[in-house]
MDTraj code that builds the backbone (N, CA, C; nanometers):
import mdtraj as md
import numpy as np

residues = "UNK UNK UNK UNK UNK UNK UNK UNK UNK UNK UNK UNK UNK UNK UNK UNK UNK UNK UNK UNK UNK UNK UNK UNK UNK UNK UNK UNK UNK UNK UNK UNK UNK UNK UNK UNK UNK UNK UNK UNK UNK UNK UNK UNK UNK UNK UNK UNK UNK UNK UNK UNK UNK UNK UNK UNK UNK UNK UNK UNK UNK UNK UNK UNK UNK UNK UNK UNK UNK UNK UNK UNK UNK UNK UNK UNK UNK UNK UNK UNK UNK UNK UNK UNK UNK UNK UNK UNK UNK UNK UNK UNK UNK UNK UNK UNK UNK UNK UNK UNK UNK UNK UNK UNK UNK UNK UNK UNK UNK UNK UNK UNK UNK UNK UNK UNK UNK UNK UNK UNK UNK UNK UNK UNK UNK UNK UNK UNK UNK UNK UNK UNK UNK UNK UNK UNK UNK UNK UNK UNK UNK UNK UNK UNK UNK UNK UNK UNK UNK UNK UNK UNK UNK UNK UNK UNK UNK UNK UNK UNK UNK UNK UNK UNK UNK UNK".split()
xyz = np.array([
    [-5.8635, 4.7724, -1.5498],
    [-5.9015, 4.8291, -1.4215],
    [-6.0515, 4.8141, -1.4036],
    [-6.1132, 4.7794, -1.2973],
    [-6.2331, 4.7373, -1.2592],
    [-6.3104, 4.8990, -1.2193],
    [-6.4530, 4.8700, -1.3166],
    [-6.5140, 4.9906, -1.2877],
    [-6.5732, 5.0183, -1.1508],
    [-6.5933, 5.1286, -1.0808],
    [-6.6131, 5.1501, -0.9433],
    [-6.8105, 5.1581, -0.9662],
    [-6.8602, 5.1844, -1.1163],
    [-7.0063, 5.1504, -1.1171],
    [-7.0691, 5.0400, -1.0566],
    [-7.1536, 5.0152, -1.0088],
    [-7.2231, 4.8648, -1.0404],
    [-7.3388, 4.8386, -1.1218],
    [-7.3436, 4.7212, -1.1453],
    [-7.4367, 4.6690, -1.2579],
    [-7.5815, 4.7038, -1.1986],
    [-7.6458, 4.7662, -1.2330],
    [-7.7919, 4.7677, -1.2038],
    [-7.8372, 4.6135, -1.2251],
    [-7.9201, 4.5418, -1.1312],
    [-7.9512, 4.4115, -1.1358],
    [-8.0812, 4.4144, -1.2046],
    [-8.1409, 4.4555, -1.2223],
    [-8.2439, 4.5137, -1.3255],
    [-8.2373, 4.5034, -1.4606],
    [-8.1369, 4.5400, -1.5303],
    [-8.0704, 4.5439, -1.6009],
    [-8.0852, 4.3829, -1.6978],
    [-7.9875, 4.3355, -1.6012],
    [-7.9586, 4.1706, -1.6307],
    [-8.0413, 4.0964, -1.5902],
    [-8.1477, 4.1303, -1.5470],
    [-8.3076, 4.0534, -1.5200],
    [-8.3763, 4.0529, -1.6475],
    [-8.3837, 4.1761, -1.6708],
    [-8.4522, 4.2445, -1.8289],
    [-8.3635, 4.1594, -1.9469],
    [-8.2524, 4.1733, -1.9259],
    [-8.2120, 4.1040, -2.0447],
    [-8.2271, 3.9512, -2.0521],
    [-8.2398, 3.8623, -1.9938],
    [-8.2803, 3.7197, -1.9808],
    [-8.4078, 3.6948, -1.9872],
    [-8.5135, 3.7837, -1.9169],
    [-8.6250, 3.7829, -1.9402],
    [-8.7024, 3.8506, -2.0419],
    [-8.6728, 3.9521, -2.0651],
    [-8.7526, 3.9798, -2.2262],
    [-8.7539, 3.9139, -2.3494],
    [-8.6400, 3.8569, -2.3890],
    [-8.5867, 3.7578, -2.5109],
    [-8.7053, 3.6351, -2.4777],
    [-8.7040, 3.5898, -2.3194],
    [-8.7588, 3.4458, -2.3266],
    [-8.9192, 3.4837, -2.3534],
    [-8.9614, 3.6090, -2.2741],
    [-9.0839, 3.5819, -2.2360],
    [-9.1688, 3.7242, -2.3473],
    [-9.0679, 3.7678, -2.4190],
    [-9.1200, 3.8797, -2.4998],
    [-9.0548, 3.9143, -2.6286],
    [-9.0428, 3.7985, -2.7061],
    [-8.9638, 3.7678, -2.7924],
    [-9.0225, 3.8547, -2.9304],
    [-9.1376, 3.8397, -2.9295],
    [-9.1991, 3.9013, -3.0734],
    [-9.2656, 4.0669, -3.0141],
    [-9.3819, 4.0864, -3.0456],
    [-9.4436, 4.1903, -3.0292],
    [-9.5337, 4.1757, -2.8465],
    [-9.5296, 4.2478, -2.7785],
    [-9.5395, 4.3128, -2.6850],
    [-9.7309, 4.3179, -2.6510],
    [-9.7959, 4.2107, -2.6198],
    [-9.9701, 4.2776, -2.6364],
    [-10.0146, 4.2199, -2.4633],
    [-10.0992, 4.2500, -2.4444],
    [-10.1496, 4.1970, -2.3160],
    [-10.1414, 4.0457, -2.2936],
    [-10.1299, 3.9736, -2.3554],
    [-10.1408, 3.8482, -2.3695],
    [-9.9817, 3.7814, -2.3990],
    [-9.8786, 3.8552, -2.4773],
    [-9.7949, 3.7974, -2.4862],
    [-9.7628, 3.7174, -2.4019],
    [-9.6872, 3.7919, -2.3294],
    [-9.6456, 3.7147, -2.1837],
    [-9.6850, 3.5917, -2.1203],
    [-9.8436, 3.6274, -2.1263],
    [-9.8759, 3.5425, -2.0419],
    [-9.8939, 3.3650, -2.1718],
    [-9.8819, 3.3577, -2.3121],
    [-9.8752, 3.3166, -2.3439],
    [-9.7252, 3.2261, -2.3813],
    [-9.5970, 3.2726, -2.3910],
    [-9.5060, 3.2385, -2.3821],
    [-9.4604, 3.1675, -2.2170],
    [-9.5071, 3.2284, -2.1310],
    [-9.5181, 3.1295, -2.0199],
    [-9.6044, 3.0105, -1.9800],
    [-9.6979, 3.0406, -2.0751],
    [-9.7474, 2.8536, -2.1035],
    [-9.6961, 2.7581, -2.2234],
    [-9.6277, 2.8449, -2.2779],
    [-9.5098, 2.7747, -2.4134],
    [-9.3978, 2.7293, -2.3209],
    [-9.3524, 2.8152, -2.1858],
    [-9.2110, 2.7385, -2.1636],
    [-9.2574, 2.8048, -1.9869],
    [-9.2895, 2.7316, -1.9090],
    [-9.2827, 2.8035, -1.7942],
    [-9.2342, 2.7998, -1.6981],
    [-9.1850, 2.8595, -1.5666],
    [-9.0593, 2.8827, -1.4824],
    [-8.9824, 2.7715, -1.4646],
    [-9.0220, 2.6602, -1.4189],
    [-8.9624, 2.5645, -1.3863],
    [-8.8438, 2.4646, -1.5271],
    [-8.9483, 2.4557, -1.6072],
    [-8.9107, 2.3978, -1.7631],
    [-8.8218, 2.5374, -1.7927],
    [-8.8419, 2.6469, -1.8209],
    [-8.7420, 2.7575, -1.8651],
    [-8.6062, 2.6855, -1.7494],
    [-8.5898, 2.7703, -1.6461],
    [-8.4667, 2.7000, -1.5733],
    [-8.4293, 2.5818, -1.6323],
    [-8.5023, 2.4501, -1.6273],
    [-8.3950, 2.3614, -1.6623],
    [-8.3972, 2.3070, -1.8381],
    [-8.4488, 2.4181, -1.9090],
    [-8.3905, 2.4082, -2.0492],
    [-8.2600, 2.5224, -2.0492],
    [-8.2827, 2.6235, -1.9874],
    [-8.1748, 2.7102, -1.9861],
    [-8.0617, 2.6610, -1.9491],
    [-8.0379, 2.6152, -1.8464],
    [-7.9405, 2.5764, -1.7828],
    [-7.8695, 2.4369, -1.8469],
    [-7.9623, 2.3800, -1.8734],
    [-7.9111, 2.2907, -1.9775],
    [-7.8170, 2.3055, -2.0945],
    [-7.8927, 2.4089, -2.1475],
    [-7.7886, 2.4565, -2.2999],
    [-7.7200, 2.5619, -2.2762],
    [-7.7167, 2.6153, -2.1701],
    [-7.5894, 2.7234, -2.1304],
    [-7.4903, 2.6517, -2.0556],
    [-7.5048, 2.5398, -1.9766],
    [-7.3956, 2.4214, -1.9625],
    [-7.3291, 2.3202, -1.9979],
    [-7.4266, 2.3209, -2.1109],
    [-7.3911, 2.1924, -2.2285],
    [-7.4602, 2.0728, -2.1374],
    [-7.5055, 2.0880, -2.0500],
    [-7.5546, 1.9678, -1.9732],
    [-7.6791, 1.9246, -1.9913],
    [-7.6731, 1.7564, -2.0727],
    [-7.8291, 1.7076, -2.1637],
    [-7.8375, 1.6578, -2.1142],
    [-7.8265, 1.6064, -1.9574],
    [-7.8826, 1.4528, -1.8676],
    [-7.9381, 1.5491, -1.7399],
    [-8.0208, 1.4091, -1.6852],
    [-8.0761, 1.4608, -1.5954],
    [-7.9998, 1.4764, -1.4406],
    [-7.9346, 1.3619, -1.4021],
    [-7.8481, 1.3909, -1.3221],
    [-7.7057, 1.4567, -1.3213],
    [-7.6700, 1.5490, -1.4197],
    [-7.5988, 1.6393, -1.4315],
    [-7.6640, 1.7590, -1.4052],
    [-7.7954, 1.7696, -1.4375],
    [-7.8275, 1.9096, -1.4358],
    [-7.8504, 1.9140, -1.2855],
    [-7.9509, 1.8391, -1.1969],
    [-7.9526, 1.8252, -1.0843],
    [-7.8174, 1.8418, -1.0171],
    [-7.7063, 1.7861, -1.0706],
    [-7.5762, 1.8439, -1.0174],
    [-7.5310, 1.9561, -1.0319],
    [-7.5701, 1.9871, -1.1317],
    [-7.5006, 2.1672, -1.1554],
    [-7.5919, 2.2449, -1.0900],
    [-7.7342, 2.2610, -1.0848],
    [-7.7809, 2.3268, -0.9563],
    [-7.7548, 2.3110, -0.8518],
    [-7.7200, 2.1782, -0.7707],
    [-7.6576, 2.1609, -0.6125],
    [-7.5371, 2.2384, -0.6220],
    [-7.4246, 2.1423, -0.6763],
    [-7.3172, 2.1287, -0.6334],
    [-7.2344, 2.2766, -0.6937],
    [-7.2408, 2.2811, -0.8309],
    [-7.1709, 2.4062, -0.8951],
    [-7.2299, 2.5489, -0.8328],
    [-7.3552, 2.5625, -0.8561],
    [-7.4231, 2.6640, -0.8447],
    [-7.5191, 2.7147, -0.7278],
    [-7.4904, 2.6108, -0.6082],
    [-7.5500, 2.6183, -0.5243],
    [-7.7245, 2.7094, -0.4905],
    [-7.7749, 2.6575, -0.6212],
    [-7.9131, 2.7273, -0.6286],
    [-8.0186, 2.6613, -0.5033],
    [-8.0016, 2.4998, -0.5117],
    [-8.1159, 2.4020, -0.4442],
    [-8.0116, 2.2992, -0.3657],
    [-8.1053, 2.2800, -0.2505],
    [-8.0370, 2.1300, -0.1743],
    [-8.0536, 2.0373, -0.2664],
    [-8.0007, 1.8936, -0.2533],
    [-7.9882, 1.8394, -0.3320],
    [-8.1100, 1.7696, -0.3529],
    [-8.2067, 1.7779, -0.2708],
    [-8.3330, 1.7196, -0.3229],
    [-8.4198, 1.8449, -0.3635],
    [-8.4309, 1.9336, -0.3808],
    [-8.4833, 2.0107, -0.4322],
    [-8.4200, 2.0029, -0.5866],
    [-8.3135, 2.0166, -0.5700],
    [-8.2246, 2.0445, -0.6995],
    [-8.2715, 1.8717, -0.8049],
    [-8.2719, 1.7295, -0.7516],
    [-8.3391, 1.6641, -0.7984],
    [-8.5292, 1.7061, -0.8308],
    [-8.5756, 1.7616, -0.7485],
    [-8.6854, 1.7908, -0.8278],
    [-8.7242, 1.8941, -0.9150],
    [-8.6149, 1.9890, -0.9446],
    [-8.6384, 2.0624, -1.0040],
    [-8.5839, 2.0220, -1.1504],
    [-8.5168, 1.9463, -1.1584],
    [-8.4290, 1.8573, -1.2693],
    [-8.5722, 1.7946, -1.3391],
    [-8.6572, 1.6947, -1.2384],
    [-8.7322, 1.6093, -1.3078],
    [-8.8757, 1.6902, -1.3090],
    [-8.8535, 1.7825, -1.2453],
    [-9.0500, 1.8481, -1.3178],
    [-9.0449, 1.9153, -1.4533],
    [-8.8901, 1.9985, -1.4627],
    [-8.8554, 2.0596, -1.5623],
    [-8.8354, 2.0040, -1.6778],
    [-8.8060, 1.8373, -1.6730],
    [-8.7447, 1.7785, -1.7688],
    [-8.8497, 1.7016, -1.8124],
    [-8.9615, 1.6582, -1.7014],
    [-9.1054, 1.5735, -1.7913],
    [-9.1612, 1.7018, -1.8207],
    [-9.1765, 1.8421, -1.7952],
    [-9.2268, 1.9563, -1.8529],
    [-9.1757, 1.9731, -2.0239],
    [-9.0350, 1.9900, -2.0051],
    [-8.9847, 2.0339, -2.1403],
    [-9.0131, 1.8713, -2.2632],
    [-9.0395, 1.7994, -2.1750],
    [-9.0724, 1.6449, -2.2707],
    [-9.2239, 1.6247, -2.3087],
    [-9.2986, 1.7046, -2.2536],
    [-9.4378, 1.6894, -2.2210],
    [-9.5003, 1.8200, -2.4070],
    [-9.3800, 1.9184, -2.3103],
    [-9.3937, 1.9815, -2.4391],
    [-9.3388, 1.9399, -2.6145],
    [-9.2705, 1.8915, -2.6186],
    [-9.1591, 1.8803, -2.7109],
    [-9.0616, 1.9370, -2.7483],
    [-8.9964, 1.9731, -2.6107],
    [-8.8795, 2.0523, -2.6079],
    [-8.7634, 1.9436, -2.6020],
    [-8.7727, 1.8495, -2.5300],
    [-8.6458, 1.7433, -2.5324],
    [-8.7545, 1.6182, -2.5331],
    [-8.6349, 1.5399, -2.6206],
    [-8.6416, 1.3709, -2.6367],
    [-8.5413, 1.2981, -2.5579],
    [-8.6030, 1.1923, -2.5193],
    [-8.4440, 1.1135, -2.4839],
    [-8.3455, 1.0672, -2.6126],
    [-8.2287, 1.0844, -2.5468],
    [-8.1303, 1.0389, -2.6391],
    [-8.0788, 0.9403, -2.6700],
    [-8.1723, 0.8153, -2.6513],
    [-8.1766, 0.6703, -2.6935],
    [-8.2715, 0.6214, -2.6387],
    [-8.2762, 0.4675, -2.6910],
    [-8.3690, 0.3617, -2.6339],
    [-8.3556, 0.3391, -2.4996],
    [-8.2306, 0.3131, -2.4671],
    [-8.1664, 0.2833, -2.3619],
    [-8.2043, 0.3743, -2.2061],
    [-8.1743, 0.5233, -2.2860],
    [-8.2427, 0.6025, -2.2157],
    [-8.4151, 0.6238, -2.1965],
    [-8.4693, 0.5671, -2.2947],
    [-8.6133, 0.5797, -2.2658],
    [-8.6437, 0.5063, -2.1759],
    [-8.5542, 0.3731, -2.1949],
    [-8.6088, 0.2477, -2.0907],
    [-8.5568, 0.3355, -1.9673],
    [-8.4858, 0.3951, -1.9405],
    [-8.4889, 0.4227, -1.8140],
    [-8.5795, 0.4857, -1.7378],
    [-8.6139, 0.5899, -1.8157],
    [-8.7031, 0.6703, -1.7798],
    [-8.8136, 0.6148, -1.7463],
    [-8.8891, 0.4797, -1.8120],
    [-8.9979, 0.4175, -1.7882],
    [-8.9893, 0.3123, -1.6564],
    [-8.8528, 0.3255, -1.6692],
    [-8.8268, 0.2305, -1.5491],
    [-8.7730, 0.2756, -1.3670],
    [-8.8142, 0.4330, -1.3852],
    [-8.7217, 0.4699, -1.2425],
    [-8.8595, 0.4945, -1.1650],
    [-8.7633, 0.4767, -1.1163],
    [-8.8408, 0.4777, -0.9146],
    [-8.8806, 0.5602, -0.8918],
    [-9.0400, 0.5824, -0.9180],
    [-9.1462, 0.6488, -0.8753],
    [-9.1877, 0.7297, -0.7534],
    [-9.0710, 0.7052, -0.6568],
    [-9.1133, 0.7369, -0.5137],
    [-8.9933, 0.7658, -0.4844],
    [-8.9003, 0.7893, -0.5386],
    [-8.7839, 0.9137, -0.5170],
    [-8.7734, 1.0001, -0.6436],
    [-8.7345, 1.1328, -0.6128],
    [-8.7279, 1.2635, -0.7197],
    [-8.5941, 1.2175, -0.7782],
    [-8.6020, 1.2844, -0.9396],
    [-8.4845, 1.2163, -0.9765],
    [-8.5146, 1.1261, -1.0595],
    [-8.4670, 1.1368, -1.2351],
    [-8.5085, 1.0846, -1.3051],
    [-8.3954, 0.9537, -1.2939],
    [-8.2543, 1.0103, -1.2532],
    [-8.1068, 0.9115, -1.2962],
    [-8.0308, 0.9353, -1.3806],
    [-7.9665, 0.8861, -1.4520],
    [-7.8643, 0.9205, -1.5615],
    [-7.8837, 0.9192, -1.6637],
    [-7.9798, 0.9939, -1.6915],
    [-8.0322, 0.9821, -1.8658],
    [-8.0081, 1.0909, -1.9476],
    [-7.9889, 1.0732, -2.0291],
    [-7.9308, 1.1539, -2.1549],
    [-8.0588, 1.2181, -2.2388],
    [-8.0686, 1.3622, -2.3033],
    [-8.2150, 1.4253, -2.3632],
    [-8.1048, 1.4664, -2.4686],
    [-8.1967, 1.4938, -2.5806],
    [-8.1688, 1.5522, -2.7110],
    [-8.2674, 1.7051, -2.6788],
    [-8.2050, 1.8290, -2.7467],
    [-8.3214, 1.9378, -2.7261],
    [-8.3601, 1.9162, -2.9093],
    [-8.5055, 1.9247, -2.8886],
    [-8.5551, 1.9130, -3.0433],
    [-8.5697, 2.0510, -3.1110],
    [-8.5658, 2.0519, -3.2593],
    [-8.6075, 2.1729, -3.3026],
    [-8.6879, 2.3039, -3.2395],
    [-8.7930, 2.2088, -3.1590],
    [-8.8717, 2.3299, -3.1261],
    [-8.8143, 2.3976, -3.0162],
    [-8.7203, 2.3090, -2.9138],
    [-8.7235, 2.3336, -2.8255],
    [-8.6076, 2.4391, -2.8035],
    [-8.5104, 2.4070, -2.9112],
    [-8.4074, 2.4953, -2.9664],
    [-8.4511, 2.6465, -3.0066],
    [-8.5269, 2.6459, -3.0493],
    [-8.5974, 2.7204, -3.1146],
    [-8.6671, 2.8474, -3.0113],
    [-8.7248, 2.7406, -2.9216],
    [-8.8037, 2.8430, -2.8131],
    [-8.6716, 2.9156, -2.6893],
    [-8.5735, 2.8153, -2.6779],
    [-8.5167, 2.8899, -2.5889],
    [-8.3673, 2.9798, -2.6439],
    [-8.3336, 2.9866, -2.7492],
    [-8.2993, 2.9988, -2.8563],
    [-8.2631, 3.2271, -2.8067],
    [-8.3478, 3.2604, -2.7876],
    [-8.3385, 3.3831, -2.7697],
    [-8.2355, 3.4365, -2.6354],
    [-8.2943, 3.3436, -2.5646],
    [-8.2004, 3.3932, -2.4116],
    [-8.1034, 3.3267, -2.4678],
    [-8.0467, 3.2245, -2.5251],
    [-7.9099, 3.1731, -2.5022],
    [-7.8687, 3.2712, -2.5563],
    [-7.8905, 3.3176, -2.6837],
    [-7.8121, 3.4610, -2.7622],
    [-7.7903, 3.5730, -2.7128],
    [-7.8795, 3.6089, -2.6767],
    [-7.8313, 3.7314, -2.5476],
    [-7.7546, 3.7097, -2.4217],
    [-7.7369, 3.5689, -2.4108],
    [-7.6447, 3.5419, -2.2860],
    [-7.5254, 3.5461, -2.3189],
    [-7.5026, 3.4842, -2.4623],
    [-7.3883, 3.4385, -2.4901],
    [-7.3208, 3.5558, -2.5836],
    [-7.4321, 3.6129, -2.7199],
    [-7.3867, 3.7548, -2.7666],
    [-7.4035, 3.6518, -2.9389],
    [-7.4274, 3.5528, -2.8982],
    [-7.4357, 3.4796, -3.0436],
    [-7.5571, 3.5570, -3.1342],
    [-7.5686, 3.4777, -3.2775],
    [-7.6227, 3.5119, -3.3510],
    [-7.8039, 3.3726, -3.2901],
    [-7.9041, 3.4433, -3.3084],
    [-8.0079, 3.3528, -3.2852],
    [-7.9986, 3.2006, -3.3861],
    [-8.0069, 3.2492, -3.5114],
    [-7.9881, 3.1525, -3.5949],
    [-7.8826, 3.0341, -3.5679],
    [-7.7596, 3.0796, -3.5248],
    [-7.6326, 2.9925, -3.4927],
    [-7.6681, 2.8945, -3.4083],
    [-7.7552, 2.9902, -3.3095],
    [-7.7483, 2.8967, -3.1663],
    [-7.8835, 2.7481, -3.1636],
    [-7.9672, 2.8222, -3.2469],
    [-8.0226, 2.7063, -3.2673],
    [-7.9979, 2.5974, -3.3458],
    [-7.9108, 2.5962, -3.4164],
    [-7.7816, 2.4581, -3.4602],
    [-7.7487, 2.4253, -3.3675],
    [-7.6800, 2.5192, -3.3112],
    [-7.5446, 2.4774, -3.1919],
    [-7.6075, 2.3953, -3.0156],
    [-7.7318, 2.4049, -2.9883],
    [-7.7771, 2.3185, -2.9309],
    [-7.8356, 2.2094, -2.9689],
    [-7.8890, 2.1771, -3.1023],
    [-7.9132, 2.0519, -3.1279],
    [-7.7968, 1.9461, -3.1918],
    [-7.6736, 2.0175, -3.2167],
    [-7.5211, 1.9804, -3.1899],
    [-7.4797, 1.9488, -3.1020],
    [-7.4961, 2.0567, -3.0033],
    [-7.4389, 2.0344, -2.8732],
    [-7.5025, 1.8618, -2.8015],
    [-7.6238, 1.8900, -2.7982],
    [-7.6831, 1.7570, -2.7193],
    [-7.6708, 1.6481, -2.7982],
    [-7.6951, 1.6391, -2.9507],
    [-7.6411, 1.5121, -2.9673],
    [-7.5024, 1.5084, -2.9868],
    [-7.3941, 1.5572, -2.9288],
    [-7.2846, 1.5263, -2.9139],
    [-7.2548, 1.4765, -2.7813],
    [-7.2881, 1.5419, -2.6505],
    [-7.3454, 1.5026, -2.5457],
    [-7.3727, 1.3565, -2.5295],
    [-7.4798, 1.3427, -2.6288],
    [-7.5431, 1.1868, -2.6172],
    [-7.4398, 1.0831, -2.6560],
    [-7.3740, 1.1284, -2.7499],
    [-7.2835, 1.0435, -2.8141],
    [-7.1980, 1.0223, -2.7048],
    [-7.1103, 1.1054, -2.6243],
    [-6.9925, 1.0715, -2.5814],
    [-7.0417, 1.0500, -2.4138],
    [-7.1480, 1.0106, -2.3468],
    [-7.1464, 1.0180, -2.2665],
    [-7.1822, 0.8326, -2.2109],
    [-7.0948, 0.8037, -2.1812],
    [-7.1105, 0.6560, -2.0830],
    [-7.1938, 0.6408, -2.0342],
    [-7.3063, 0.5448, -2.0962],
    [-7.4101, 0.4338, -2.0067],
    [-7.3251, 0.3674, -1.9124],
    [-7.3776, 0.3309, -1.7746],
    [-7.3247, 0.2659, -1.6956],
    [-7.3754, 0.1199, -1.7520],
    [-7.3073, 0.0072, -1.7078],
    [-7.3576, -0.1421, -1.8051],
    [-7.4638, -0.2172, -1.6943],
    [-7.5597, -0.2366, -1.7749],
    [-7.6687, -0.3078, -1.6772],
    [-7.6294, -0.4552, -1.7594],
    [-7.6901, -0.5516, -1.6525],
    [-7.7597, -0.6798, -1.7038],
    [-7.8345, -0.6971, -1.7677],
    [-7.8528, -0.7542, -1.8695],
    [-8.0004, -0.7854, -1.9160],
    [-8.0084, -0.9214, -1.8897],
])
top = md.Topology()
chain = top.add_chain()
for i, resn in enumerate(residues, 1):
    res = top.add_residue(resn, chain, resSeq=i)
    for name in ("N", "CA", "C"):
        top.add_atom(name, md.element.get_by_symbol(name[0]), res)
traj = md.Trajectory(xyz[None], top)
């Protein structure tokens, strides 16, 4: 039977956001330091990434349009590719092949939108976002940072390059 309470939204703000952005000890500076370790834009699309299992770039851009109706679809492409040269800039994700690097070096500069490329999340990056997935999910911290650098290179593995020419 469905409770007649409702969820204080407060609540479930606090819990996604304290783990990411207040993970250790609490000082004037924390905060504002963990948001130059991972900040709004890069948080969203590492989060969303490993809470969807989704390691490419035009998937994630899809799961914000289409699933989740967060962004139009060009927003939702740029929020894919600021987040994703952010979390790469940092060393939060690698691409998940050669194949994929060449792409990346090779897309079209003058539309948003990296294309169909595949990321690995690296140790660190596991690591940093690592807290919110556990509280989202109820996992153990330790687990989950396996279980996304599993997750994406499994991802990488099974996911179809479309066949170019060379």
């Amino acid at each position: 039977m469905a409770s007649n309470e409702s969820v204080d939204p407060g609540t479930s703000l606090l819990r996604v956001l304290i783990p990411l952005y207040h993970a250790g000890e609490v000082t004037g500076y924390s905060g504002q330091q963990a948001a130059e370790s991972l900040p709004p834009t890069e948080a969203l699309a590492l989060a969303m990434m490993c809470l969807t299992k989704t390691y490419s770039s035009t998937g994630l851009s899809m799961k914000l349009h289409i699933e989740y109706h967060a962004f139009d679809r060009r927003e939702s492409a740029i929020a894919a590719e600021v987040g994703i040269l952010g979390l790469m800039r940092l060393g939060y994700l690698r691409p998940a092949s050669k194949k994929d690097e060449k792409a990346l070096l090779e897309r079209n500069e003058e539309s948003w939108g990296l294309g169909n490329v595949s990321f690995l999340i690296t140790a660190k990056g596991a690591k940093r976002i690592a807290p919110l997935v556990a509280t989202t999910t109820g996992e153990p911290v330790k687990d989950v940072v396996k279980r996304l650098q599993a997750d994406s290179r499994e991802y990488a593995k099974t996911r179809v390059l479309p066949q170019t020419a060379d």
